[in-house]
C-alpha positions as CSV (number, residue, x, y, z in Angstrom):
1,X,116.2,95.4,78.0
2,X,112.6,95.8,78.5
3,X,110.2,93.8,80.9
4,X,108.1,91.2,78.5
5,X,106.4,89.9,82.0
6,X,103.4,91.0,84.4
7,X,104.8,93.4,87.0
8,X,104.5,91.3,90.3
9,X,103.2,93.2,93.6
10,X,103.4,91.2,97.4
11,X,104.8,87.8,98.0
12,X,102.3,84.7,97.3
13,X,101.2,82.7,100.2
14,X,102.1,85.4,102.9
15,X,99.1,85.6,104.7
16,X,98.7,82.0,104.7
17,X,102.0,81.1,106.1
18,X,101.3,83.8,108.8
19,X,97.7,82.8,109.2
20,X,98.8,78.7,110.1
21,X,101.7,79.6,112.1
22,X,99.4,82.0,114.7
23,X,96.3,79.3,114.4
24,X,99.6,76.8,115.9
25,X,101.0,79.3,118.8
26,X,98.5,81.2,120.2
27,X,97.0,78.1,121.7
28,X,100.9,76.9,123.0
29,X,101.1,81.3,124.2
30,X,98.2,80.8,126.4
31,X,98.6,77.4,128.0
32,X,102.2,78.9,129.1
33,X,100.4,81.9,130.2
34,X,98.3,79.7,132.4
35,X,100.6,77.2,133.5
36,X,103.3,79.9,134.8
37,X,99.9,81.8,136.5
38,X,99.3,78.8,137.7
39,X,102.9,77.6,139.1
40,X,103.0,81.4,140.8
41,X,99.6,81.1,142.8
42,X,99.9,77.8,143.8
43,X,103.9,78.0,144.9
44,X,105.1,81.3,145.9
45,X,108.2,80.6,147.0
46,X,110.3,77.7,145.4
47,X,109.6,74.5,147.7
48,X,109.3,72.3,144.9
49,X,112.0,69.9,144.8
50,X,113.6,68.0,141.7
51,X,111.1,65.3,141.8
52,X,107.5,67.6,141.8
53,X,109.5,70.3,139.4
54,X,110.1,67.1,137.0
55,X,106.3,66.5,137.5
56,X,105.1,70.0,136.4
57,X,107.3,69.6,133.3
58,X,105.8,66.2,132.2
59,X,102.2,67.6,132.5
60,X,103.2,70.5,130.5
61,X,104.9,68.8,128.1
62,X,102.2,66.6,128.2
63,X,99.7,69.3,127.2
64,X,101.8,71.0,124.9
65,X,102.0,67.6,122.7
66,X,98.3,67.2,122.7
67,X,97.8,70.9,121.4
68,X,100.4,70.7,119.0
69,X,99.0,67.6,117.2
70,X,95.6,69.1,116.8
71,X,96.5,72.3,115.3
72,X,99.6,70.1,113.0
73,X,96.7,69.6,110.2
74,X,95.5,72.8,110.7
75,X,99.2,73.9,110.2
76,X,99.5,71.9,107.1
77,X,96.1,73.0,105.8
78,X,97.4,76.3,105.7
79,X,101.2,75.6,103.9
80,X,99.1,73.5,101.4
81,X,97.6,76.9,100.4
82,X,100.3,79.0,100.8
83,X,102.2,76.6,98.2
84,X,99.1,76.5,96.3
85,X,98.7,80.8,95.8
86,X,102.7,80.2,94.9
87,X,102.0,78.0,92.1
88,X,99.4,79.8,90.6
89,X,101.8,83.2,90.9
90,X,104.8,81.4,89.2
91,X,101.9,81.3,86.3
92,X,100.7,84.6,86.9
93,X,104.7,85.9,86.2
94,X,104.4,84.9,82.8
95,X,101.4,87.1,81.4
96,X,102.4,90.1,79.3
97,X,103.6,93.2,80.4
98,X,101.1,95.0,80.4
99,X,99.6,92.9,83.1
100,X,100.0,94.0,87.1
101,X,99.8,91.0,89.7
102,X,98.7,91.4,92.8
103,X,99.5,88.8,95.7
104,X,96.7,89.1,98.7
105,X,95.9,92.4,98.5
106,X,94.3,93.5,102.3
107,X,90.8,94.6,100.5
108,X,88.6,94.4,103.7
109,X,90.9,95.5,106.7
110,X,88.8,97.4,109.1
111,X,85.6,95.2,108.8
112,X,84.6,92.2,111.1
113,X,83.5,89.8,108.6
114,X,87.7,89.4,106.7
115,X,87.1,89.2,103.3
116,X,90.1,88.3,101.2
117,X,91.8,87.6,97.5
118,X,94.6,85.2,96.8
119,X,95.7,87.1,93.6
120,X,94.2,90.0,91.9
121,X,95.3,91.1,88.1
122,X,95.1,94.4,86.4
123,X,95.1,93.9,82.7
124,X,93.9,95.7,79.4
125,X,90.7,93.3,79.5
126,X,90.1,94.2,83.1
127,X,90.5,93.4,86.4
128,X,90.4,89.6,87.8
129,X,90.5,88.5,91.2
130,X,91.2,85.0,91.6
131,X,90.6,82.9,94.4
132,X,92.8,79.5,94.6
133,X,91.9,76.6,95.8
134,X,94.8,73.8,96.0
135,X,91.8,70.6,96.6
136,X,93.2,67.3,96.4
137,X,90.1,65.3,95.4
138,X,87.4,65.4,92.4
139,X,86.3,68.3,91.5
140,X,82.4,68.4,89.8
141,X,80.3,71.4,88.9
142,X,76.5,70.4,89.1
143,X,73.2,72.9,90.0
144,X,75.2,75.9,90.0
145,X,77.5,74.9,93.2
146,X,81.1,73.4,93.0
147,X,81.2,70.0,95.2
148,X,84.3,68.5,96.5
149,X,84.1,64.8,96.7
150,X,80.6,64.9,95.8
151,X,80.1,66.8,99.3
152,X,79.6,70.8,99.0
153,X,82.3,72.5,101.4
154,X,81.4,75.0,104.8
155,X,83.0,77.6,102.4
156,X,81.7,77.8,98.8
157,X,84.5,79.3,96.8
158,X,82.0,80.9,94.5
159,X,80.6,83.2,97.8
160,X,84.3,83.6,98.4
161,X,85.5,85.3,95.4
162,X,82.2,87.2,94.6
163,X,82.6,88.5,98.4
164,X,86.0,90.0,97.1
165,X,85.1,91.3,94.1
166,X,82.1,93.1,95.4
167,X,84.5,94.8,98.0
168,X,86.9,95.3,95.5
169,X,84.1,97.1,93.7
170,X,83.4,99.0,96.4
171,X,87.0,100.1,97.0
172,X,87.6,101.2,92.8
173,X,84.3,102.8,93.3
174,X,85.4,105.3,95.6
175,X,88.4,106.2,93.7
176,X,86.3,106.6,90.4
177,X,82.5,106.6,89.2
178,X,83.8,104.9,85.6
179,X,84.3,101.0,87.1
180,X,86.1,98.6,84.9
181,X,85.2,95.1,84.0
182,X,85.7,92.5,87.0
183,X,85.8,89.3,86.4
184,X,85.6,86.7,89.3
185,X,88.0,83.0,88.8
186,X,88.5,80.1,90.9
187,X,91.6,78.4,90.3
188,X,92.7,75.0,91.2
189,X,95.9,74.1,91.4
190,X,95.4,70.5,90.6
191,X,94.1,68.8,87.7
192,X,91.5,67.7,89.4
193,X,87.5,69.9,87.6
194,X,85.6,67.2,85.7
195,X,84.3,68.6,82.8
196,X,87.4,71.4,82.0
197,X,86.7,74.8,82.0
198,X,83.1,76.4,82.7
199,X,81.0,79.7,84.5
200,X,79.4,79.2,87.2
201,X,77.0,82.1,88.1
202,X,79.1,84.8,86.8
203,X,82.3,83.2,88.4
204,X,84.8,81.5,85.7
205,X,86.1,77.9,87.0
206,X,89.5,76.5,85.5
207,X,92.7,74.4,86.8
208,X,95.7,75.9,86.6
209,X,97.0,75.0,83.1
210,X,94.2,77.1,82.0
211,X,94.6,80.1,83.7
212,X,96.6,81.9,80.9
213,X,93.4,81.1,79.0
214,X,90.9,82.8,80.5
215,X,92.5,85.9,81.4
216,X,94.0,86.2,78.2
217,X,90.3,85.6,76.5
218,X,89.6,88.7,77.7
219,X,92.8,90.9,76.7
220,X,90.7,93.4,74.7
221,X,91.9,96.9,75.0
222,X,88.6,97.8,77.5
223,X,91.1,99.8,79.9
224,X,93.3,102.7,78.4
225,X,96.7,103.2,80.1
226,X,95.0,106.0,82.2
227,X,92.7,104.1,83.3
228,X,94.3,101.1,83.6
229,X,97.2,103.0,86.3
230,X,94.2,104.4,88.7
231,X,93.3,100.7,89.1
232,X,96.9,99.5,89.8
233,X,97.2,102.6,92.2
234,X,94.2,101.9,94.5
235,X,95.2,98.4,94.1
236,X,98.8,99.1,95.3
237,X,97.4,101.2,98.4
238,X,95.6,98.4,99.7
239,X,99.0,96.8,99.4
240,X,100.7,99.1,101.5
241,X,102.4,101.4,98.2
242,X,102.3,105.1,98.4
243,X,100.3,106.8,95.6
């Protein structure tokens, strides 16, 4: 039986999951590093008794709580995300097969600045990187900038996924001097962008019952099948896959 669906690489929401869970410990990893310091200089020998043992417990404890509840939304931030990327690769799975997925592909690893992409797709009308965004509120397009809530966020989407796709450039670039066609998206999960559909300097804005849409808009044979597996190859080594 042969595959009618994309061929999926990496597991959605990955580096989210990963991402919230060390924003949550390395705060709780460092106030036990500094409490058992701490204890040690302090006591040197065990002369506590039950009752001032009990006491350093309830502070700790005590400090732990307070920590934990401020990173919780931080935490729950991140698994919104992470559920969000997993939505938009269950619709991802469905795109012909001669389509590669991508799930967070590492494309900037050794710089300082960490440039990412949720989901990048290989497909005979190109390459897309798409950038997810699982927003809860209103979503508007007006002067070229997309505002959330009628307030701009501290990180445009739009400098997000053109960040990507001009490493991703970069990356194909040294592989080959022929570049294919990149198209930058912005996906929300919700149905939540007034006005459907629309570009947005160069970048393509949809929700997610619309993603099939626009990547299928463009399934014009501009990639060969030669062409088309150097891409999924330097693709697949920023992944990890030999080749």
């Amino acid at each position: 039986m042969t595959n009618k669906r994309a061929i999926i690489h990496g597991t959605p929401g990955e580096e989210a999951r990963l991402t919230g869970l060390l924003q949550v410990l390395w705060p709780l990893g460092l106030i036990l590093i500094a409490f058992g310091y701490l204890v040690c200089a302090l006591l040197p020998a065990p002369t506590l008794g039950p009752g001032g043992t009990g006491f350093l417990f309830l502070v700790l404890a005590v400090v732990v709580g307070v920590v934990t509840a401020v990173t919780r939304k931080r935490l729950s931030a991140f698994l919104k995300g992470a559920r969000g990327e997993e939505s938009v690769a269950h619709e991802l799975a469905f795109l012909p097969a001669d389509y590669d997925v991508f799930h967070a592909p590492a494309l900037d690893p050794r710089k300082g600045t960490h440039v990412s992409c949720d989901h990048v797709v290989v497909g005979p009308g190109g390459v897309f990187a798409i950038e997810t965004k699982s927003w809860s509120g209103f979503i508007v397009i007006r002067d070229g900038h997309i505002l959330y809530d009628n307030k701009e966020p501290d990180r445009p989407p739009i400098d997000q996924v053109k960040s990507a796709v001009a490493v991703l450039r970069e990356k194909l670039a040294q592989s080959y001097g022929d570049l294919p066609d990149l198209h930058p998206v912005i996906c929300f999960v919700r149905k939540c962008l007034v006005g459907g559909t629309q570009t947005v300097s160069g970048v393509t804005v949809c929700d997610l019952p619309h993603l099939h849409e626009v990547i299928l808009a463009r399934s014009a044979d501009t990639l060969d099948v030669e062409h088309r597996a150097n891409i999924i190859a330097t693709v697949g080594r920023m992944m990890g896959h030999e080749g």
